[in-house]
C-alpha positions, 0 to 999 in steps of 0.5 A, a space after each residue: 500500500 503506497 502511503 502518502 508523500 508527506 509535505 511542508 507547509 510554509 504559512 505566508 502572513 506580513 512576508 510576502 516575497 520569496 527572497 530574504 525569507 528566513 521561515 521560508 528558507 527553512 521549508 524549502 531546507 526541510 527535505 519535504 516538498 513545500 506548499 505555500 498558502 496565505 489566508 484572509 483571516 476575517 478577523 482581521 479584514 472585518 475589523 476594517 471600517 472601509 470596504 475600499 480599504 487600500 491595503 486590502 487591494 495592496 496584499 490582492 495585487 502582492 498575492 497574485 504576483 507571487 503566486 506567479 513567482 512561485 509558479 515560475 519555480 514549479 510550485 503553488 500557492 493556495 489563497 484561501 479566505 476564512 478562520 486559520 483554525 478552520 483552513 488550517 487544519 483543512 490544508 493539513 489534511 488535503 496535503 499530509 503535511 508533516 510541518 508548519 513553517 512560519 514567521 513570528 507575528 508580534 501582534 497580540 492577536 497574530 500570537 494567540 492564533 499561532 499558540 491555537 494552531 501550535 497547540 492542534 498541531 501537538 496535538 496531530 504530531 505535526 512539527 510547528 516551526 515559527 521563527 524571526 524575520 520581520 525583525 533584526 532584535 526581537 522579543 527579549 534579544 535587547 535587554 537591561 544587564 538585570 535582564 528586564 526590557 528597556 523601557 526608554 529608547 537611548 538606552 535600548 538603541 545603544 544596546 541594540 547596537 552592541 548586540 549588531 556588533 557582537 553577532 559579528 562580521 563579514 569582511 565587508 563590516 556586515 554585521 552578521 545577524 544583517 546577512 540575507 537568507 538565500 530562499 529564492 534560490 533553494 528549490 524544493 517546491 511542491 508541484 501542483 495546481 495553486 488557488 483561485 485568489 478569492 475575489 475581494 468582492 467575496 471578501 465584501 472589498 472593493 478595488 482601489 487605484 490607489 498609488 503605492 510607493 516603490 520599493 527601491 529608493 536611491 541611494 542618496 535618499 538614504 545617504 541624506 536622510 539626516 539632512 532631508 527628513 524634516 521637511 515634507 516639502 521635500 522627497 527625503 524619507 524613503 516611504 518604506 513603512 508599507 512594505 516593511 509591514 507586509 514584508 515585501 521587502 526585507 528588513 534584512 536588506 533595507 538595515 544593512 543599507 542603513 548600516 552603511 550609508 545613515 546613522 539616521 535613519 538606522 536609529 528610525 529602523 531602531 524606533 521600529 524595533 523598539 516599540 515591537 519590543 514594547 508591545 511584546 512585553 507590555 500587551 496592556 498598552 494596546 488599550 492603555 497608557 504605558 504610564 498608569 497615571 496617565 489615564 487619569 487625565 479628563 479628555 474634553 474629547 469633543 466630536 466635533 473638533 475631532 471631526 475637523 482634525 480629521 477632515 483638515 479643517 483645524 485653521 492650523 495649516 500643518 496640521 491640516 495639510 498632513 491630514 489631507 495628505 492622509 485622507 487623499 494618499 494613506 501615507 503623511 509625513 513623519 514629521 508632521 505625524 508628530 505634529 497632529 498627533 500632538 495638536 490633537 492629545 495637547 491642542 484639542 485634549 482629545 484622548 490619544 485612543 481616538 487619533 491612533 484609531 484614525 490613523 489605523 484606519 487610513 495609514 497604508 503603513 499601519 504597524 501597531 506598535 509603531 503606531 501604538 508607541 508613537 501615539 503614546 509618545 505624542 500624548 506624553 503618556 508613553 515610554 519617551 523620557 521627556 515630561 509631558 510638558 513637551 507641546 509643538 506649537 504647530 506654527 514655529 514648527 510650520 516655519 521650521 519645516 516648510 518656511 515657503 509653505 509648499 506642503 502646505 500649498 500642495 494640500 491645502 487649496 482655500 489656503 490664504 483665502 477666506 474660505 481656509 478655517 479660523 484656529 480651532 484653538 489659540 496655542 497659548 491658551 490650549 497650551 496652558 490647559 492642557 498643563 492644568 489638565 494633565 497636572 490635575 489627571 497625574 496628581 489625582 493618580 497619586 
């Protein structure tokens, strides 16, 4: 009696690319003919307010085009749309499969949907291998010489470094832990018939024609990215977020241009790792202030205003560009993140779990710790060692930053007319409450 072949399967989640894929490169090393897949997990696309939601369109297109790539090698991939616990099992079934292969996701969800499936696998015999990719340091690689995590950045970020040059070298200077997985030149697919892609009309979405940004970036962008980075008139930050996030690019590649070439924007990369670290240990800060005390504070948290911060109609030109140029293009300037989101928490004292919402709805580059830490880092009430009392006053940083107002001229159309809105708020006096607010909210704490 002939027995079944037995098969690997490599689970594809936010690493959508075949080279530079460290779980991949492990399938495909495994010695069993691997099978792909990638599942649209409802609990996640229904948690979605927009049916035109870009990113949905974003990971269809990317879906295709490496289900061709994987075909190209002889191989499949299957694309199935529902609960992983539910196709997962199903998949393990059709094709005998010996081992799960997969890389780590660090969202609270993404990691007990793993600890579930890992758990049916036990309980099947199969083998349920997960591993690092996304991420040069992850989880409890940086930490305190008490080994506790860091829980403010300088510290974390001089450690970090250490840890890149105690992996080593290669006789370029490379650190070692920045070498790339050669995935897309191993063979050992499973042959056979890939998946129809479910439609995203099955999956109550509809496509958009936004546009993405490339995934090359010149040299030189890199290269003078301390000096340009500041100024969203101008083309200076790479825009690589979005495929930082669903792992169309590896992280592996973009830190080793980093490494040679900017200090700068390696620290940002760092940024990114940093709050991945946050989230993991401290899962409370999805929903709650990384400082306790900070929840005490009193929001006014008007609708209304919160509408015309949304809607760019705030009478503060910078604030009000960045929010066009996110509703119009799911992608704002970090800079000017920064300034909205403090206009919002500080200017308008609306609590920072609205604006980080928002932001999730629109953000192309949508990463939730990132956006989580960065959020909370604005409101004052996160891991960032500065007092609360760090407020921009989106004026100077107007005139700082974009002193011809081109950002503002490309965004804003009625701007310098009477058409363009009277501020929501005067700064001195918004300033000063939100003093008074926050002094009342962390005293009532103590």
């Amino acid at each position: 009696m002939n027995t079944p072949e037995s098969h690997s399967l490599f689970w594809f989640r936010r690493d959508l690319r075949l080279d530079d894929n460290h779980g991949l490169a492990l399938a495909l090393k495994s010695g069993n003919p691997v099978v792909g897949c990638f599942i649209f997990d409802p609990h996640i696309l229904d948690r979605l307010e927009d049916r035109d939601d870009a990113r949905v369109t974003f990971i269809h297109q990317r879906l295709q085009d490496l289900q061709k790539e994987i075909q190209r090698k002889g191989g499949q991939l299957l694309v199935r749309y529902g609960k992983p616990e539910t196709e997962i099992p199903m998949i393990l079934q059709a094709y005998h499969i010996a081992a799960i292969y997969t890389n780590h996701d660090e969202d609270p969800y993404g990691r007990q949907r793993d600890l579930h499936i890992q758990q049916y696998c036990e309980q099947k015999g199969i083998a349920f291998h997960t591993c690092k990719d996304h991420l040069i340091f992850e989880r409890s690689e940086v930490l305190k010489p008490d080994g506790k995590p860091y829980t403010v950045f300088t510290p974390y970020a001089r450690k970090w470094k250490q840890c890149l040059m105690d992996s080593g070298t290669d006789p370029e200077g490379t650190p070692r832990c920045m070498m790339a997985y050669t995935s897309e030149r191993i063979g050992g697919w499973r042959q056979g018939q890939s998946d129809r892609i479910p439609a995203l009309a099955d999956m109550g979405f509809v496509s958009t024609d936004t546009s993405y940004p490339e995934k090359e970036v010149p040299r030189t962008l890199i290269e003078q990215y301390d000096q340009n980075r500041d100024f969203p008139a101008v083309h200076g930050t790479s825009k690589l977020g979005m495929h930082l996030r669903f792992g169309t690019i590896s992280i592996r590649a973009i830190a080793r241009k980093a490494f040679h070439l900017n200090e700068t924007y390696l620290n940002e990369l760092i940024w990114r790792e940093f709050y991945a670290m946050i989230l993991f240990h401290f899962p409370g800060v999805v929903t709650s202030s990384f400082r306790p005390g900070y929840d005490q504070i009193e929001w006014i948290n008007s609708e209304d205003a919160f509408q015309k911060w949304c809607e760019g109609k705030t009478g503060y030109p910078l604030v009000d560009a960045g929010m066009r140029q996110l509703n119009a293009t799911g992608y704002m300037h970090n800079r000017v993140r920064m300034v909205a989101a403090s206009f919002l928490t500080k200017h308008l004292l609306i609590d920072w779990r609205w604006g980080e919402a928002y932001f999730a709805r629109k953000l192309l580059d949508f990463e939730l710790a990132s956006n989580n830490g960065g959020w909370q880092w604005a409101a004052g009430c996160g891991t960032d060692a500065a007092p609360y009392f760090r407020i921009f006053n989106p004026t100077t940083q107007q005139k700082k930053f974009d002193p011809d107002c081109q950002y503002i001229k490309t965004w804003i159309e009625e701007w310098g007319t009477p058409a363009y809105p009277v501020p929501l708020v005067d700064h001195a006096f918004a300033r000063e409450r939100c003093l008074q607010t926050y002094r009342s909210g962390l005293n009532a704490h103590k």
